[in-house]
C-alpha positions as CSV (number, residue, x, y, z in Angstrom):
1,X,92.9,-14.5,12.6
2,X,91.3,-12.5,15.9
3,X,89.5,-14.3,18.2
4,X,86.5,-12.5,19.5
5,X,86.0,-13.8,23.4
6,X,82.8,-13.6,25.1
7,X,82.3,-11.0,27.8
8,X,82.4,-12.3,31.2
9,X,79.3,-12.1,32.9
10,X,80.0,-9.2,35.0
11,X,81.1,-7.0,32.1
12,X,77.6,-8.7,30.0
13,X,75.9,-6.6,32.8
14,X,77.5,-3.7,33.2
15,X,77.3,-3.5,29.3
16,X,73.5,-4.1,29.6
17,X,73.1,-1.7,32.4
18,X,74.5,1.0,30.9
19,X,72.6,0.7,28.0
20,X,69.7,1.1,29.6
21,X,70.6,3.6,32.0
22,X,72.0,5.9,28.8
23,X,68.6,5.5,26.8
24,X,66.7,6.9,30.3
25,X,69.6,9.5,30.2
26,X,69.1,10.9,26.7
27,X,65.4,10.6,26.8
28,X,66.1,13.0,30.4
29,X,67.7,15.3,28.7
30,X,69.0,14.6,25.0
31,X,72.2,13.7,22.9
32,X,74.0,15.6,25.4
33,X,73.3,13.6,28.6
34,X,76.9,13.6,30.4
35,X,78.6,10.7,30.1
36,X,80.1,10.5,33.5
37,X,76.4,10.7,34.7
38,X,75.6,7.7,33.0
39,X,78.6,5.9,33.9
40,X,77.3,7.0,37.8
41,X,73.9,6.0,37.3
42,X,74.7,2.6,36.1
43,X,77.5,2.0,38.6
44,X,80.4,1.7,36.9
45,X,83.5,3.7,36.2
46,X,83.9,6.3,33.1
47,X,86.8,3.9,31.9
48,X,84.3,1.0,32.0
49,X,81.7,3.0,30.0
50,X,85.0,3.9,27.5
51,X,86.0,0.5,27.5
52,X,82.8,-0.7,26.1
53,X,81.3,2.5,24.1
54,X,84.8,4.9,22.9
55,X,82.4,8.1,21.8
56,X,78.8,9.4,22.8
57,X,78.3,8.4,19.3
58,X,78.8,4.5,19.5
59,X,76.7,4.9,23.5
60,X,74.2,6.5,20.9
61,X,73.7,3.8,18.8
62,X,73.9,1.3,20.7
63,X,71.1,2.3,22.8
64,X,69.0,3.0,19.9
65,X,69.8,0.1,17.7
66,X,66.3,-1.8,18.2
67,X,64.7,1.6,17.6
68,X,66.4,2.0,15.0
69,X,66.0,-1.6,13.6
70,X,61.9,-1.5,14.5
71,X,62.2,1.9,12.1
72,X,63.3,-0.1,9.0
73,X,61.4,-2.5,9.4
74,X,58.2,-0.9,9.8
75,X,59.3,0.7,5.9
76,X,58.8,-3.1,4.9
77,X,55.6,-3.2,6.9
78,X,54.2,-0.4,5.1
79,X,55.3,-1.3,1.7
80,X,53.4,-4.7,1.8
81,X,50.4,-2.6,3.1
82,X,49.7,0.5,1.2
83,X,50.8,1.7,-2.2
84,X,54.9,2.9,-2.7
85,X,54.1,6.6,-2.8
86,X,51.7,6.3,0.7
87,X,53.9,4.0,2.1
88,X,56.8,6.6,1.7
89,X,55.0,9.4,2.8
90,X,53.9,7.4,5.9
91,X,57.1,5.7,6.6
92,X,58.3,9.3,6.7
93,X,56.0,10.8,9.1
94,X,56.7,7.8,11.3
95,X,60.6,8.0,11.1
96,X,60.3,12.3,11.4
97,X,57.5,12.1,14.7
98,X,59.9,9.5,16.4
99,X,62.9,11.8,16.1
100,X,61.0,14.2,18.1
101,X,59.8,11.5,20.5
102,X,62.8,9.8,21.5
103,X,65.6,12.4,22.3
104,X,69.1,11.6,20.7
105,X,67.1,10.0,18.0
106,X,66.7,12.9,16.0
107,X,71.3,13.8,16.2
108,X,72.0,10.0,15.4
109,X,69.9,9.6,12.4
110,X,70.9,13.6,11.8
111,X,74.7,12.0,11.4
112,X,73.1,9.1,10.0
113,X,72.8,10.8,6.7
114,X,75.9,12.9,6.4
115,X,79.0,11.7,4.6
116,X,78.9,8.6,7.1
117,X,82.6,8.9,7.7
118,X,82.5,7.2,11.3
119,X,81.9,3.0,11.7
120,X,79.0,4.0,14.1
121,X,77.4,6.5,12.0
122,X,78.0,3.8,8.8
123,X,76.3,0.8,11.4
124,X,73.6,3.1,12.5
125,X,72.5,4.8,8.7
126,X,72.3,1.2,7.1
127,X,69.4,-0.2,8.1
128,X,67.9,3.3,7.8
129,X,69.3,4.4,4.2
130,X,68.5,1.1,3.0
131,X,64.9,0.8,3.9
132,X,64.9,4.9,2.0
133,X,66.4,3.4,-0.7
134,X,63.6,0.3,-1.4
135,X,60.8,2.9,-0.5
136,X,62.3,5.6,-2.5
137,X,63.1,3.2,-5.6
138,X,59.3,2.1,-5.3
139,X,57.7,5.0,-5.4
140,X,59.9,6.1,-8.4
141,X,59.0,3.2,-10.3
142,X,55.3,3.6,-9.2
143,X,56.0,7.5,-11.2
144,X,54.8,9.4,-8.4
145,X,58.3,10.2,-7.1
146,X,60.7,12.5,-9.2
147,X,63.8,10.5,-10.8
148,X,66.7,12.5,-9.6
149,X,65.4,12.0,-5.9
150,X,68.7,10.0,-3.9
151,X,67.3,8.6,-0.7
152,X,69.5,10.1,1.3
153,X,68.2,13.4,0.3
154,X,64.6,12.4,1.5
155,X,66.0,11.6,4.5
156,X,67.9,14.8,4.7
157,X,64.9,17.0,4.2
158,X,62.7,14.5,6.8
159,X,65.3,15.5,9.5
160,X,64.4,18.8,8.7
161,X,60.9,18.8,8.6
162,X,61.1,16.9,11.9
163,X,63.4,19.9,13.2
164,X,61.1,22.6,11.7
165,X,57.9,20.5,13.6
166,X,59.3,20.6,16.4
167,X,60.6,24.5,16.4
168,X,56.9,25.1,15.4
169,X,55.3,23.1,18.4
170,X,57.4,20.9,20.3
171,X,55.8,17.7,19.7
172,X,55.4,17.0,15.9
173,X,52.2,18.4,15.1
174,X,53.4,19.3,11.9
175,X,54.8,17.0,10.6
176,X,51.9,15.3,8.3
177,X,51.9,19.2,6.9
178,X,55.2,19.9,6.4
179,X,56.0,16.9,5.2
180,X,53.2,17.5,2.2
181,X,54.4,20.8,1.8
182,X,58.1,19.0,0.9
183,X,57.0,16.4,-0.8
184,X,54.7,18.4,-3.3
185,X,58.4,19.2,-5.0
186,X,59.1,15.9,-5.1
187,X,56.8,14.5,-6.8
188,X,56.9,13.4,-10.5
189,X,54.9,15.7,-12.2
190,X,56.4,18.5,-10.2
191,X,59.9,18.4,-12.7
192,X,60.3,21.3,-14.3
């Protein structure tokens, strides 16, 4: 059996400080932010960053994680407060207006919902896909949500919307529209 060790206190804050110096880099200038910038900015060598973070993806999601945690659990907020088909609509509009909001959101919940192949693309889409899944299942049960909706397709189209918002205006004023516009075709009585 493996024996995890704890970081030594150094490499605790040089962890930490690179986490926050990469979520100020891709807010700066999205998913892209180089690497070796980071690794500058926070003071440490690129084989440090490596060493702790092997792929922009993993730096990704590990800078995001608590966004990405607040996001599913604000689906179980909203489905103790409103009805399953409003609190999936809303839950929506909140997940698509924050992928617009927080740079390099948007590309790790993108991968998020594609055949999930990676570990960190797995670790980031489950708290994500699974808080779909209990909003999408409600709202199906409620009838106001087709039956041959998956989740994951819900979230796949709410990427887009959020991609076509922001092509349209930059900042995700269109959401609440396009996301009606979509979701008009998902509805139950919208089976043909």
């Amino acid at each position: 059996m493996t024996q995890v060790r704890p970081m030594r206190a150094d490499a605790r804050r040089n962890y930490e400080r690179l986490l926050k110096v990469a979520a100020e880099a891709f807010a700066e200038h999205g998913e892209n932010a180089s690497l070796d910038d980071i690794a500058k900015r926070a003071g440490v060598g690129s084989g440090t960053l490596y060493r702790h973070f092997p792929n922009r993806q993993a730096l990704l999601e590990a800078a995001y994680v608590d966004r990405i945690e607040a996001l599913a659990a604000r689906a179980d907020e909203l489905a103790r407060e409103l009805p399953p088909g409003e609190a999936l609509v809303e839950w929506l509009h909140e997940l698509a207006l924050g992928t617009i909001e927080v740079r390099g959101l948007k590309s790790l919940l993108g991968s998020a919902v594609t055949d999930g192949s990676s570990a960190a693309v797995t670790a980031c889409g489950t708290s994500v896909k699974g808080a779909a899944a209990r909003l999408v299942e409600a709202a199906q049960a409620e009838g106001t949500l087709r039956a041959d909706v998956e989740p994951v397709d819900v979230l796949r189209l709410t990427h887009g919307v959020a991609t076509a918002s922001e092509l349209a205006d930059g900042q995700g004023r269109q959401i609440r529209r396009y996301l009606s516009l979509l979701l008009e075709g998902l509805r139950l009585d919208a089976e043909g």
